[in-house]
C-alpha positions in Angstrom: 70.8 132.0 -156.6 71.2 130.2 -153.4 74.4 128.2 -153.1 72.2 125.7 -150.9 68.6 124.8 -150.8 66.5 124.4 -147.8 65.7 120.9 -146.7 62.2 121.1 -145.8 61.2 117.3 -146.0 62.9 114.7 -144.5 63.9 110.8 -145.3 61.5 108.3 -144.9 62.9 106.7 -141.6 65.0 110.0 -140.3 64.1 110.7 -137.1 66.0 113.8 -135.2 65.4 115.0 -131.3 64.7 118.9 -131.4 66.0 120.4 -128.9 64.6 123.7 -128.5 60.7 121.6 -128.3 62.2 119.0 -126.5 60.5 116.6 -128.6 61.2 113.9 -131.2 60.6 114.9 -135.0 60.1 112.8 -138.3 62.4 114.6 -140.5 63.6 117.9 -140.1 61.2 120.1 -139.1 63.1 122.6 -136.8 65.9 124.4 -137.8 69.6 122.2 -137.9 71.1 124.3 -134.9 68.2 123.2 -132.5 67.9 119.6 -133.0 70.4 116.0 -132.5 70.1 113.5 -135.6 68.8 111.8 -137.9 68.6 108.7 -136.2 67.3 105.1 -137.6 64.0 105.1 -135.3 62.0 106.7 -133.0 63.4 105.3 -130.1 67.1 106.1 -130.8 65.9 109.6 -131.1 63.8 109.4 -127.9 67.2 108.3 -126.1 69.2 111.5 -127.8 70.4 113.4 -124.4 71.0 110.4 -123.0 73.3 109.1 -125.1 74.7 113.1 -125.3 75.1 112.7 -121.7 76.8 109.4 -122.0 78.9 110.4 -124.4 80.5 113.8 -123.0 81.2 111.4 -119.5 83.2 109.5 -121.6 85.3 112.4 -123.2 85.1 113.9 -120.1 87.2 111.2 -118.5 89.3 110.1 -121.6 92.7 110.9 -121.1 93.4 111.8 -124.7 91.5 114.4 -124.5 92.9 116.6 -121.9 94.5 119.8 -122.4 95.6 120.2 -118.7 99.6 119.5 -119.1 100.9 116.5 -117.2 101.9 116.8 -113.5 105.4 115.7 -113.1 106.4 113.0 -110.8 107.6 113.8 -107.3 
């Protein structure tokens, strides 16, 4: 017996950006590993790498997230 099922059919109003297609889905249709969601709507989804791209700026450049050790002051 499988300890977890499948999930073949998606939520009314799920919406998920596949990445290996490069295309936006209504429910999951590709496998979890390839795609970014669920989002509320279509457009959301549409905007996926975009707001993947706007987000790894911002941890890019956040501070708190650097593992570089501090420079000391001369």
């Amino acid at each position: 017996m499988a300890l977890f099922k499948k999930r073949t059919v998606g939520k009314p109003g799920e919406w998920y950006y596949c990445l290996e297609h490069k295309k936006v889905e209504e429910g999951p249709e590709c496998p979890a590993k390839d795609r970014f969601g669920p989002y509320t709507s279509r457009q959301e989804a549409q905007h996926a790498m975009e707001t993947a791209r706007e987000r790894n700026l911002e941890w890019e450049n956040d501070p708190r997230w650097h593992d570089a050790p501090a420079r000391p002051e001369e």
